[in-house]
C-alpha positions in Angstrom: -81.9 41.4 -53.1 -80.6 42.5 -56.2 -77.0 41.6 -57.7 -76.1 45.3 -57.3 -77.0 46.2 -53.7 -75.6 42.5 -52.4 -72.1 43.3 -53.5 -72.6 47.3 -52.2 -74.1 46.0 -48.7 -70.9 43.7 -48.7 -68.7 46.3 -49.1 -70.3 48.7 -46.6 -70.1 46.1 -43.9 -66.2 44.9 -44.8 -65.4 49.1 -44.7 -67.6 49.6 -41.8 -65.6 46.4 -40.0 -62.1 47.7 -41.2 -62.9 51.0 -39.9 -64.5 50.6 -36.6 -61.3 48.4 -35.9 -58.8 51.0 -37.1 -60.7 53.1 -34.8 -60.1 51.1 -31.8 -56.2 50.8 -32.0 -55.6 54.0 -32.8 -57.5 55.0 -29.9 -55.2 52.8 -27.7 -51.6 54.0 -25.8 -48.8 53.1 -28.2 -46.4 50.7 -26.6 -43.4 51.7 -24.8 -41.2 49.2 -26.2 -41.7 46.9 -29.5 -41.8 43.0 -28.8 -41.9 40.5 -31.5 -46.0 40.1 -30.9 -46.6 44.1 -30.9 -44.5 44.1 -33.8 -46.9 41.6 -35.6 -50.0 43.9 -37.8 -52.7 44.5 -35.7 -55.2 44.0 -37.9 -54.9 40.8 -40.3 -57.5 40.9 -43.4 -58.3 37.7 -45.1 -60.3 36.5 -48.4 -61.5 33.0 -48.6 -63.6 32.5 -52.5 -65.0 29.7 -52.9 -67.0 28.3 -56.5 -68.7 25.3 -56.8 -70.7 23.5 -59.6 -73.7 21.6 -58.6 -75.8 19.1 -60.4 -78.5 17.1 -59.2 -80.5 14.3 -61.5 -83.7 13.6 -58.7 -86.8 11.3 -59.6 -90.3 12.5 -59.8 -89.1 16.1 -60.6 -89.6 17.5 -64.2 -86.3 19.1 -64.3 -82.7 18.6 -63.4 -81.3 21.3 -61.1 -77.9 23.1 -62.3 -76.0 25.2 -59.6 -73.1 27.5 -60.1 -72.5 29.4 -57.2 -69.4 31.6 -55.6 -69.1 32.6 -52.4 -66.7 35.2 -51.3 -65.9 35.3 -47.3 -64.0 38.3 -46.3 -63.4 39.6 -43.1 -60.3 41.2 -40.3 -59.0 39.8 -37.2 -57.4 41.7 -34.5 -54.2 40.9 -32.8 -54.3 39.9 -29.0 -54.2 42.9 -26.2 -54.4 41.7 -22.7 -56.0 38.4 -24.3 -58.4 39.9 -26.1 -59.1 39.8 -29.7 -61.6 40.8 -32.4 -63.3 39.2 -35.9 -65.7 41.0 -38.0 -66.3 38.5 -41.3 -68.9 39.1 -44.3 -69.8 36.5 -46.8 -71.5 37.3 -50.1 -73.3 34.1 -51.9 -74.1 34.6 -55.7 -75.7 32.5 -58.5 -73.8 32.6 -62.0 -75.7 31.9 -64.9 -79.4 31.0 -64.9 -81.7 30.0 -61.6 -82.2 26.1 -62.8 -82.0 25.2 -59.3 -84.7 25.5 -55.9 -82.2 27.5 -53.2 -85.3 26.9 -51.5 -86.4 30.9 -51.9 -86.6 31.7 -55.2 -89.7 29.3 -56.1 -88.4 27.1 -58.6 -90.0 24.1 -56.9 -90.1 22.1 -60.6 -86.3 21.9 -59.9 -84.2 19.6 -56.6 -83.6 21.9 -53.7 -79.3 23.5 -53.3 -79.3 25.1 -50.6 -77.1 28.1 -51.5 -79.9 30.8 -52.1 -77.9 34.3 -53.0 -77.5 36.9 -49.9 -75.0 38.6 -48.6 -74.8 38.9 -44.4 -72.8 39.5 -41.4 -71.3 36.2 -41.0 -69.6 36.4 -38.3 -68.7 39.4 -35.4 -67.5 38.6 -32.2 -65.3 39.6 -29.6 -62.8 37.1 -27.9 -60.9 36.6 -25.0 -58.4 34.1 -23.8 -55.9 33.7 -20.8 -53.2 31.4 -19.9 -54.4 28.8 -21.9 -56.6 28.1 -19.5 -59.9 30.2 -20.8 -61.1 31.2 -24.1 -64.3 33.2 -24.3 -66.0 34.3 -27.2 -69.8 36.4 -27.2 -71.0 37.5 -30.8 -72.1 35.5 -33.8 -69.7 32.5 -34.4 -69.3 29.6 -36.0 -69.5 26.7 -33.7 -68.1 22.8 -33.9 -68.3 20.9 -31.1 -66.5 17.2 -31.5 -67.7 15.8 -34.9 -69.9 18.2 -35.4 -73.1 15.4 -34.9 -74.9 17.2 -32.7 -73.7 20.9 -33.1 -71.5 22.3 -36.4 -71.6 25.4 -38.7 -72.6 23.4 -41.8 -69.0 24.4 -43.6 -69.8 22.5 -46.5 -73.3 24.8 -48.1 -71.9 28.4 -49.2 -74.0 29.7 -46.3 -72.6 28.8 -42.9 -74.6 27.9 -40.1 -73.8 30.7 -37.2 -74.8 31.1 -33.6 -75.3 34.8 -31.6 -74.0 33.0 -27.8 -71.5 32.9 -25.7 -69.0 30.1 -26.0 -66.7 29.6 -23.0 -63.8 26.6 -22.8 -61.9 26.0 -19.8 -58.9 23.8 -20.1 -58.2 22.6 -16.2 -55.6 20.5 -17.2 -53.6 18.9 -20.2 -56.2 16.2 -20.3 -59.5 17.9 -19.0 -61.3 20.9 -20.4 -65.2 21.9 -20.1 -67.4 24.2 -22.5 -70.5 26.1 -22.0 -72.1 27.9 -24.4 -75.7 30.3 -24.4 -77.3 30.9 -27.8 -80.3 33.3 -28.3 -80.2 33.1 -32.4 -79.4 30.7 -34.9 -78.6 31.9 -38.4 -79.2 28.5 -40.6 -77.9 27.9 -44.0 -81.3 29.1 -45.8 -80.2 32.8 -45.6 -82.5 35.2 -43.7 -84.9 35.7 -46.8 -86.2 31.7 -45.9 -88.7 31.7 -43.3 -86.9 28.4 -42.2 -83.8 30.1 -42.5 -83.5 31.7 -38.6 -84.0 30.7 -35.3 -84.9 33.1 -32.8 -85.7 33.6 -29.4 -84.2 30.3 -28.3 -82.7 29.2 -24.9 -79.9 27.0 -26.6 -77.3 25.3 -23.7 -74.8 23.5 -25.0 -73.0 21.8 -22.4 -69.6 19.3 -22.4 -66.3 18.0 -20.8 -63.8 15.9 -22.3 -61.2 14.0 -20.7 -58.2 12.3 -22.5 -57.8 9.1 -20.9 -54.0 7.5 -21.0 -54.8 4.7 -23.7 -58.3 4.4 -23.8 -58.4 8.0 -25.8 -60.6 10.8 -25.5 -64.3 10.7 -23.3 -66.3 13.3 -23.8 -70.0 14.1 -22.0 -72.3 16.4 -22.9 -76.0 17.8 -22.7 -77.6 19.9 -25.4 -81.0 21.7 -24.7 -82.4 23.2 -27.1 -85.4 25.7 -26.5 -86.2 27.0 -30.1 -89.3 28.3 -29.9 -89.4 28.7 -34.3 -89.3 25.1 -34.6 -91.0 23.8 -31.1 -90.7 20.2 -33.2 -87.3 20.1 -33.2 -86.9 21.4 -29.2 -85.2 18.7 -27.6 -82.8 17.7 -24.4 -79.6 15.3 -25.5 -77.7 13.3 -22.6 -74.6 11.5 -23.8 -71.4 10.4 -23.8 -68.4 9.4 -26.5 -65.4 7.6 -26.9 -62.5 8.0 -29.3 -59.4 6.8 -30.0 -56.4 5.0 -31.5 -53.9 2.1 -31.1 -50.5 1.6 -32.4 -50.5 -2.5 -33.7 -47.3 -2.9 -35.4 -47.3 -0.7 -38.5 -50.9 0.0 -38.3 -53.0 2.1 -35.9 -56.5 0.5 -34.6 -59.0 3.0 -34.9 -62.5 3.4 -32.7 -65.3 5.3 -31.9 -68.5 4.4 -29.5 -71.4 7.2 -28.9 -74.4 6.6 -27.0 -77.2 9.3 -26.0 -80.5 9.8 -25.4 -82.9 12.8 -26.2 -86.4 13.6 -25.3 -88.8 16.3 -25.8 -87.7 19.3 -23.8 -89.5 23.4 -24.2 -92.1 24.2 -26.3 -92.2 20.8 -28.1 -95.6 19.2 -28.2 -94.6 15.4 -28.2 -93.7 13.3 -25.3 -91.0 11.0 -26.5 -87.5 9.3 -25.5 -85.3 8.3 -28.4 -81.7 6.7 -28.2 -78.7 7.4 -30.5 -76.1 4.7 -30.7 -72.6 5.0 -33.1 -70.1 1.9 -33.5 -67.0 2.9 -35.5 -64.0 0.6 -35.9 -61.3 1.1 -38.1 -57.6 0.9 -39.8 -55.0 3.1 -40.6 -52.0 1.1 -42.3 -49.7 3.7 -44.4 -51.6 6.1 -46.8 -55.2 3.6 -46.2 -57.8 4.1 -43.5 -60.8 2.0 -43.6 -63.9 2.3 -41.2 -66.6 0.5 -40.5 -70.2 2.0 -38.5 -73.2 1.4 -37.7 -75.5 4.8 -36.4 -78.8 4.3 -35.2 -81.2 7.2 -34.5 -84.2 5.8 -33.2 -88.1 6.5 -33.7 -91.3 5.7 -32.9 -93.6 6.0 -36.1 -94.9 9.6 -35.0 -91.1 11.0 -33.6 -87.4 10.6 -34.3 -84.4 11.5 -33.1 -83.4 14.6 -35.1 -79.8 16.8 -35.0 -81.8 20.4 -36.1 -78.0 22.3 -35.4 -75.4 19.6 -36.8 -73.3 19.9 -40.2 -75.5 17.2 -41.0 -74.0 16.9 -44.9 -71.3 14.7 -42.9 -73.3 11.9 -42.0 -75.9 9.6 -43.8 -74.9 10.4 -46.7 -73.5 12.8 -49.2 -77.2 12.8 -51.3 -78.6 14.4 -48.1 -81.9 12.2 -48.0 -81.9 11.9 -44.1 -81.4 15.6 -43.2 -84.6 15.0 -40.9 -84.4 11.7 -39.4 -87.8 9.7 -41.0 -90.7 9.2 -37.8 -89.9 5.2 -38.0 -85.8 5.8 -37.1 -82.6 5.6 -39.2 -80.1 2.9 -38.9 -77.2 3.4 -41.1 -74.5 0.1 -41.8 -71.7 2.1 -43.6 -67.8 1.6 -44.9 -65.5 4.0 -45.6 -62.0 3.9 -47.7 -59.9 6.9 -47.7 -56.7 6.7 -49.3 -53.7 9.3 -48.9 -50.9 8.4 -51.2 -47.3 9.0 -50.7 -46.1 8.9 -53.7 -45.5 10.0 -57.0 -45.3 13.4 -56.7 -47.9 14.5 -58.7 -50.3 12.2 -56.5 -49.0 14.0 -53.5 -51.9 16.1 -51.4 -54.5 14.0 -52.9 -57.4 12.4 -50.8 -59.2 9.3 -52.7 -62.5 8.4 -50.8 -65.0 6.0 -51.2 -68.0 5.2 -48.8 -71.3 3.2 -49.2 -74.3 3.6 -47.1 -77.2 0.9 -46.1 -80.3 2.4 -44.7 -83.4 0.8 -42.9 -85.7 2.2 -40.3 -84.7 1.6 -36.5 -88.8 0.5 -36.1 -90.0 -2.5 -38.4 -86.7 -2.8 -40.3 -88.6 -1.1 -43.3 -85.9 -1.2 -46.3 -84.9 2.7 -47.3 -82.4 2.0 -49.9 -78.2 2.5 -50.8 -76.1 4.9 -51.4 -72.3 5.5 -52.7 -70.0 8.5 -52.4 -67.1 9.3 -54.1 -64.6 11.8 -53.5 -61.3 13.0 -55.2 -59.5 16.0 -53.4 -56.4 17.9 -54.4 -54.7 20.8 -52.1 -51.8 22.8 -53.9 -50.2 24.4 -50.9 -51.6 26.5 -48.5 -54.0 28.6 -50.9 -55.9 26.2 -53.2 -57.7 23.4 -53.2 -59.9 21.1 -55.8 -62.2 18.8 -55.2 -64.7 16.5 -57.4 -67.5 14.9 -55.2 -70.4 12.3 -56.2 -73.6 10.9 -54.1 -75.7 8.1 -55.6 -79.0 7.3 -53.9 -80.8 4.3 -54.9 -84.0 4.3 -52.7 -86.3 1.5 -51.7 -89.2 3.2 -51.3 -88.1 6.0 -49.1 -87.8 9.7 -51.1 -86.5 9.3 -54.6 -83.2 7.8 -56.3 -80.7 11.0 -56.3 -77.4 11.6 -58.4 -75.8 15.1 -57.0 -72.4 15.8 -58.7 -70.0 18.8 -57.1 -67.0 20.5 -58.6 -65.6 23.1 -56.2 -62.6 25.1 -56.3 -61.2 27.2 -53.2 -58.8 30.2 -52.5 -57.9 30.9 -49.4 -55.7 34.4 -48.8 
């Protein structure tokens, strides 16, 4: 796609969005009487840009890999009428400056792979529908999080979000307990639709989970993904499991904890016969501006099969290099700490997030040696509107993939 159609095609779609939407109100009986929610715009536009510099140093490649990327996310939202509402949302990726980067499209293999190939596509387009606070329906293409996004997230951190054609239904029965059930047919994956890895389609995706927020224990949460994606029969899987999460007031301090245990076997068109467990230990303090965490993930395997997470924002976990995007055939075990500091004061140090985390990685199946890995993060909000943020991954392997330095600067404006 050239420069010049991807920014026309972007425009078409916004004006096509805007207009059908226009359409559709106009089209509706004016209201007899105007309350403070008729008064509000039916139609609210929004702009979200986002630029980011990437750089990545990888070993056993002849070339660096330098990224400058915007992404511009633009899109309407309806206001409520009898609960139901409206988003249409188009996101346009481009590369500024020279390709000295694989987006994993454009053939540049002598470089390391960022995923944030140019494209501009439908991002999201869905009509929802919510009542009492006790339902909220949505069918279209969405973005979808569940919990921490470990087994099912829309990847916010790439330029390209991860997006799902379903149907997505919470009910909330009380206070405490709410259950989701979602349908997907398509998966639109970070790779753009130019990637033959880059949609999934076809599938029978069921995603499938009840929380519960138990006085003092915290919140439990059950759930059962199976996924049926007949692009990547590999990655077709079923996931049983449940999760804890919580917090303690000690004093001045707040105990913090989280406890996940599942188990996933081969489920659809998937060739393999195999059972895998996941297991997730996180303890951890909060004492002022400081929270510290400790955790230990396992994701088990059997030399031939792991435990993999194909739809998760999987950039959170394992590491910031993104060496265990696919979890290796002999398992992952991950021993990690992180420090996140928040400070109060002075002023200028107000809104900004100091992070620090270090990864140690060995294989569930012979304790085979992977290697470590830091992270470092420095983020800065200045209201509502912008943000800053300077990131850093260092890999140092021990004989799995190849030491990695990956440096980000990203700047944001939301509107």
């Amino acid at each position: 796609m050239s420069l010049l159609n991807g920014p026309i095609k972007f425009s078409l779609i916004c004006a096509v969005a805007i207009f059908s939407e226009q359409a559709a109100f106009a089209e509706s009986d004016p209201a007899p009487a105007e309350t403070k929610s008729e008064a509000e715009s039916p139609i609210k536009p929004y702009v979200d840009v986002r630029y980011r510099l990437e750089t990545v140093d990888q070993a056993g490649l002849p070339r660096d890999a330098t990224a400058s990327t915007l992404r511009i996310k633009a899109g309407i939202e309806t206001a409520e009428w009898n609960g139901f509402s409206a988003k249409v949302e188009g996101e346009a990726i481009t590369n500024i400056g020279a390709d000295r980067f694989n987006d994993t499209v454009n053939g540049r293999t002598q470089f390391p792979v960022v995923a944030d190939p140019s494209d501009v596509v439908l991002n999201q387009a869905y009509v929802r529908w919510r009542h009492n606070n006790s339902i909220d329906a949505k069918v279209g293409r969405q973005t979808v999080n569940l919990d921490n996004q470990r087994w099912i997230g829309s990847v916010g951190w790439r330029q390209n979000d991860q997006t799902m054609d379903a149907v997505l239904a919470t009910v909330t029965a009380t206070k405490r307990l709410s259950a989701t059930y979602g349908y997907s047919w398509r998966v639109q994956r970070i790779f753009g639709p130019d990637s033959p890895k880059g949609t999934f389609r076809n599938n029978n995706v069921h995603l499938i989970r009840a929380s519960y927020d138990a006085p003092v224990a915290g919140r439990i949460t059950a759930y059962s993904y199976l996924l049926d994606v007949p692009d990547a029969p590999g990655v077709s899987s079923q996931t049983f499991g449940v999760r804890l999460a919580g917090k303690q007031d000690i004093g001045g301090a707040k105990l913090l904890y989280a406890a996940e245990y599942a188990q996933q076997s081969d489920y659809g068109p998937n060739p393999a016969n195999f059972r895998h467990g996941y297991l997730l230990l996180e303890p951890g303090l909060s004492v002022g501006p400081v929270t510290a965490k400790i955790g230990l993930e396992r994701l088990e395997g059997d030399g031939t099969t792991a435990l993999q997470t194909p739809l998760a924002t999987l950039h959170k976990f394992n590491g910031w290099a993104d060496k265990f995007l696919n979890t290796p055939a002999n398992g992952l075990r991950d021993i990690y700490g992180d420090l996140v500091i928040k400070p109060d004061g002075p002023d200028w140090l107000k809104g900004t997030t100091f992070r620090a985390l270090y990864h140690d990685y060995r294989s569930t199946r012979g304790n085979l040696d992977y290697g470590q890995e830091w992270n470092f993060l420095i983020a800065r909000s200045f209201g509502k509107h912008v943000s800053v943020s300077l990131k850093y991954a260092d890999y140092d392997s021990a004989g799995f993939g190849a030491d990695t330095q990956k440096f980000w600067f990203t700047t944001q404006f939301k509107f």
